[in-house]
Steps between C-alpha positions, in 0.01 A plus 500: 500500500550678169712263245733794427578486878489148568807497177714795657479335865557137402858661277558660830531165667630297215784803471612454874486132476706465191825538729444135621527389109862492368531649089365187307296377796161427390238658734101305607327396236203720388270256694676507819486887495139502447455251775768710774380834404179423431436734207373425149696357220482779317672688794764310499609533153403880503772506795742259348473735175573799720834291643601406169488869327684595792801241435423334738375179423489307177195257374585233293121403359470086606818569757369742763655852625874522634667762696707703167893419517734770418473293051167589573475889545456668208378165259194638306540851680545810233809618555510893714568756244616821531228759379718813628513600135165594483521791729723638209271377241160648648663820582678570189231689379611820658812481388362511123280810589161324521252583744595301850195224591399397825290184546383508849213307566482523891220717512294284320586174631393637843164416317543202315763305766285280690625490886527203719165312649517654810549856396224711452462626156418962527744528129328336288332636186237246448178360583537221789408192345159471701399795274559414145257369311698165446180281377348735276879523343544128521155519299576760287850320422305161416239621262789699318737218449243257332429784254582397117807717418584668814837318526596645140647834449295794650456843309794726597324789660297261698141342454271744351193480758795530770613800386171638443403431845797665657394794250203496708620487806778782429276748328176426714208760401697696252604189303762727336733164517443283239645128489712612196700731771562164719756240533504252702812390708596282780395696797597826627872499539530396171290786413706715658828363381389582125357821578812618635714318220249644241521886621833614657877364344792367706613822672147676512371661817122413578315620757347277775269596829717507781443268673363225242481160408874302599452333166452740265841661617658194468384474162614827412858456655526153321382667132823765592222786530537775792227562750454823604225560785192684540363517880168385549272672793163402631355598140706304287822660300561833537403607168705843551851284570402313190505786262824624637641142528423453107699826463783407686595157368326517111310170633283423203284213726343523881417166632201492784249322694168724533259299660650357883852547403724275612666486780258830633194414387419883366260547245576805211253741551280639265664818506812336396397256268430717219802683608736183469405429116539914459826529588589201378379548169678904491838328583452274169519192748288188558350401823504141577172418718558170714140449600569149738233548772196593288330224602675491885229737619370418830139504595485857633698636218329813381437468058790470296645770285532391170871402342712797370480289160133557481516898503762510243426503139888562427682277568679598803437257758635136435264289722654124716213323651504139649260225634780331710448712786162442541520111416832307556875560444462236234257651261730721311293674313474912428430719219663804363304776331688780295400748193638592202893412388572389853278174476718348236847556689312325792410219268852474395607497780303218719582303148835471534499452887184248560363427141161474644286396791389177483184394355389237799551785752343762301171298423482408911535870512182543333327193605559622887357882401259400353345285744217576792805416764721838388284740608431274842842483551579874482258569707627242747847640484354847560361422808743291654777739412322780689487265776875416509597869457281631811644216710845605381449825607305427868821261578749790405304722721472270794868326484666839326309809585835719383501337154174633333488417094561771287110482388278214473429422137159390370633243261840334418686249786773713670499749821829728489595554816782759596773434787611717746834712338793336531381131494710255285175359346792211367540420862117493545475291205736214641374555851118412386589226327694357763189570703298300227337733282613624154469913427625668191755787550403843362865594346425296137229646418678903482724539142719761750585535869171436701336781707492260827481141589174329437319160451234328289273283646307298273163307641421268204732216513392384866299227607264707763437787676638311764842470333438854420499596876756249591753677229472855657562384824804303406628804291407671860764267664736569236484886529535441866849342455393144577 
């Protein structure tokens, strides 16, 4: 049995039983527990712990545990406060004319919340552990550390040959990106969260692809901005509901996804590209370019367009790239490229909020790139992703035929799926994970009223294809009613 378990039953037991004990009364020694419940030591205290933050019980160290008298409720307990006053304090913001905030981060820990053991896991938005390249990181990590001088102080736009190899990697053939355009932060969020901060003041409207990314409108609510949507079709934003959108609101910044957008997977197409930067750049605005699943291509995927921030000589496009995505939710590390005047308020910015990425992480960073395992690993990823997506979509055809995804993407992790009109995907959300499996619910991820219920199914942060098949047909049961 699992120790967490094994704690929670045996202060189950231990709870019941303490009505035999009057207050003062001490209970079995530690010994005699171990021996009639035949757990582990450590169990016992774990659950005895558990009692005693309750009120319980009380252990007196070289005494034993006691059933807690009425002197002893409370001793070494902080006493309840009364935090009713922040309501007024976090909300008297509006009442001094400054632009309301929001922090809501439920779209986004969908993602990052990790659901029970026995649930299976179709929300996440990383790679299952069985596919990150944990020893060539654990390698990477150890030759970095022993370096002379990597635990000092690290250069505040990030290692040079780090940011000239994410200059590289953003500019490709053209190399118009230079590693003077780059920073490096930690990872893409954080990207995000400065671009944002950097381009648009409290109050500001900026456009964003309806629907996008849950956290990049969560960032924008939380920095006091105002999103203002853009549908997306099968071709990426419409680029003629951008122009008028820009009109509209006087957004001077368009935030988007243009290769497998999340959550529809759409790539911008080459009609639109160039179109995206145009208008962008006649409205006097910037366009921030989150590039996250570059390197989530699967094995079919057709070639690549090249970044937005490689066509653009000025200065419109503000590029976020990151290697967690493609590696582990622990390697936190991304680069932002900009041009001209815009590069410095970046730098300012990620100053004052992070200082600077550290210099162990970066120098792994570099040590794992650089190796023969990257490009093995990418190419592993590649194919098993393709794998997990067509298995994804032969399950929803054989368990739910009437739920087809929206398109099937040739990179990224997600399938958006669209239920029938009038669902309560909330309901559907609770009902699967009753059922056992964990879905994401479409309504974060649109800045205004959503066009219909939907889901995202993600197919990276399960164990199998197995656990793939067993998901759908548990979110097959829950559709059903039970």
């Amino acid at each position: 049995m699992f120790e967490r378990s094994s704690v929670i039953e045996l202060a189950e037991v231990l709870r019941e039983e303490l009505n035999r004990y009057s207050p003062g009364e001490k209970l079995p020694s530690s010994r005699a527990l171990i021996e009639q419940h035949r757990v582990s030591p450590v169990t016992v205290s774990r659950a005895l712990a558990l009692l005693a933050a309750e009120g319980l019980v009380v252990t007196r160290p070289g005494a034993g545990a006691f059933r807690a008298g009425p002197a002893d409720r409370g001793r070494g307990q902080p006493r309840a406060g009364d935090t009713s006053w922040q309501e007024v304090a976090l909300s008297a913001e509006a009442a001094a004319d400054a632009v309301p905030r929001s922090v809501d981060a439920s779209g986004i820990l969908a993602t990052l919340a990790a659901p029970p053991t026995d649930v299976i896991e179709l929300s996440g938005g990383y790679l299952h552990s069985s596919l990150q390249p944990e020893r060539a990181l654990a390698a990477a990590l150890g030759r970095a550390g022993r370096r002379p001088g990597v635990w000092d102080r690290p250069p505040i736009d990030g290692l040079p040959k780090l940011r000239a190899w994410f200059a590289r990697e953003i500019s490709g053939p053209t190399g118009g990106v230079t590693a003077a355009d780059v920073l490096i932060t930690s990872g893409g969020q954080s990207s995000l969260t400065t671009a944002l901060r950097a381009l648009a003041p409290p109050g500001a409207p900026v456009l964003v692809e309806s629907p996008t990314y849950p956290g990049l409108l969560a960032v924008a609510r939380a920095s006091g901005v105002r999103p203002v949507p853009v549908p997306v079709d099968a071709h990426g934003v419409r680029t003629d509901l951008l122009a008028d959108a820009f009109r509209a609101s006087g957004a001077r910044v368009f935030a988007c996804q243009p290769l497998m957008q999340n959550p529809t997977g759409t790539v911008l197409s080459e009609e639109r590209r160039a179109e995206v930067t145009r208008v962008a750049r006649a409205a006097g605005a910037f366009v921030i370019e989150d590039d996250f699943a570059r390197r989530l291509a699967h094995e079919d995927a057709p070639a690549l367009p090249p970044t937005l921030a490689a066509d653009d000589p000025d200065g419109t496009v503000v590029h976020a790239c990151s290697l967690t995505k493609a590696t582990s939710p622990s390697l936190r590390v991304g680069a932002l490229a900009a041009r001209g005047p815009v590069r410095d308020r970046l730098r300012a910015i990620q100053v004052v909020d992070s200082f600077f990425v550290p210099w162990p992480l970066q120098e792994a960073t570099l040590e794992l790139v650089g190796s023969p395992a990257w490009p093995r690993h990418l190419r592993a990823v590649a194919a098993e992703l393709r794998r997990r997506r067509e298995a994804l979509v032969a399950a929803l055809g054989a368990e739910l035929p009437g739920l087809p995804p929206a398109r099937v993407p040739p990179g990224g992790f997600h399938l958006w799926l669209s239920l029938p009109p009038g669902t309560d995907e909330a309901a559907v959300v609770r009902a699967a994970l009753h059922a056992g499996v964990a879905v994401a619910p479409g309504r974060p991820s649109y800045a205004a009223e959503p066009p219909g219920p939907r889901l995202r199914l993600s197919f990276a942060g399960v164990a199998s294809l197995a656990e793939l098949a067993e998901g759908v047909r548990r979110l097959r049961i829950a559709l059903e009613g039970g």
